[in-house]
C-alpha positions in Angstrom: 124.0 70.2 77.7 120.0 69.9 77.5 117.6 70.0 80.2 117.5 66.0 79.6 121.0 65.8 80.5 121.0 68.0 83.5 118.5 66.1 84.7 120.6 62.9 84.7 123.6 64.4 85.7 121.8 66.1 89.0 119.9 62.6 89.2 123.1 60.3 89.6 124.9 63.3 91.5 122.8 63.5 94.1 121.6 60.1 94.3 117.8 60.9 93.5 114.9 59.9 90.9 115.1 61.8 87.6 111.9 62.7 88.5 112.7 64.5 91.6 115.6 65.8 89.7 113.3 67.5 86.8 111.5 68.7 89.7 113.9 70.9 90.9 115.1 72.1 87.7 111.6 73.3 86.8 111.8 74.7 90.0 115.1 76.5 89.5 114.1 77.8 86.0 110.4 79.2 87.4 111.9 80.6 90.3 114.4 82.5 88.0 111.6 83.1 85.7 109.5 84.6 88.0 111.8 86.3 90.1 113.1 88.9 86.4 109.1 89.1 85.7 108.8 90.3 88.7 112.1 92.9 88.2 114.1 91.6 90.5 117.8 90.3 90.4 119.3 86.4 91.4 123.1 86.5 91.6 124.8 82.8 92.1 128.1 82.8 93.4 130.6 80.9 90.9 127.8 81.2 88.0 127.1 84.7 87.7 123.6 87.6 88.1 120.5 87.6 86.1 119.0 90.9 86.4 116.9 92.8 84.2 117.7 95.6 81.6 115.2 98.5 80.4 115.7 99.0 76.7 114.2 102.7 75.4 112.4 102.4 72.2 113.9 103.6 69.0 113.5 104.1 65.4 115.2 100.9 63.3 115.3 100.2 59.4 113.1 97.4 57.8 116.4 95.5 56.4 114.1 93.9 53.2 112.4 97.6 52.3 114.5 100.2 53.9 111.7 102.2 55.6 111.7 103.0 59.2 109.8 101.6 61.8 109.8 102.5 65.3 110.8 99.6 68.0 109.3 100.3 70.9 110.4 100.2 74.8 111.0 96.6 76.4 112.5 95.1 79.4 115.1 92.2 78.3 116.7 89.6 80.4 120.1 90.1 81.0 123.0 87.8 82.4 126.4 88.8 83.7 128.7 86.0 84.0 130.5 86.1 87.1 134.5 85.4 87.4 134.9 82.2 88.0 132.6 81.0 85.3 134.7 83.0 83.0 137.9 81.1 83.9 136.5 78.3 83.7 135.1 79.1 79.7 138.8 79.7 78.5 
């Protein structure tokens, strides 16, 4: 499903402009965005957590010559589906 058809879906679900309905989809998605940037953690019942993850840096391989590079230390966006959403997926 795209953005495009969320927004139609939430539109005719809720009985509301597609405009207002992109509205709060942007507004879901920078919420989310800035509540990981920030380091925090959003957990939706039925859907699952978003959280954050430290990665340490590390020496990797350069797959095309072979020498090593070092990868350095990031924060990555994680996502733990939770168990309903899992049932529902098989």
């Amino acid at each position: 499903m795209t953005k495009a058809e969320l927004v139609s879906l939430l539109a005719n679900e809720c009985g509301i402009t597609k405009a207002k309905a992109g509205q709060a989809v942007d507004y879901i998605v920078n919420s989310i965005q800035t509540t990981l940037g920030g380091g925090g953690r959003i957990a939706l019942a039925g859907l699952g957590t978003f959280g954050i993850s430290n990665r340490a840096a590390r020496m990797g391989r350069n797959p095309q010559t072979g020498q090593p590079i070092h990868i350095p230390a990031r924060r990555v966006p994680t996502f733990k589906a939770a168990k309903a959403l899992k049932n529902a997926a098989s």
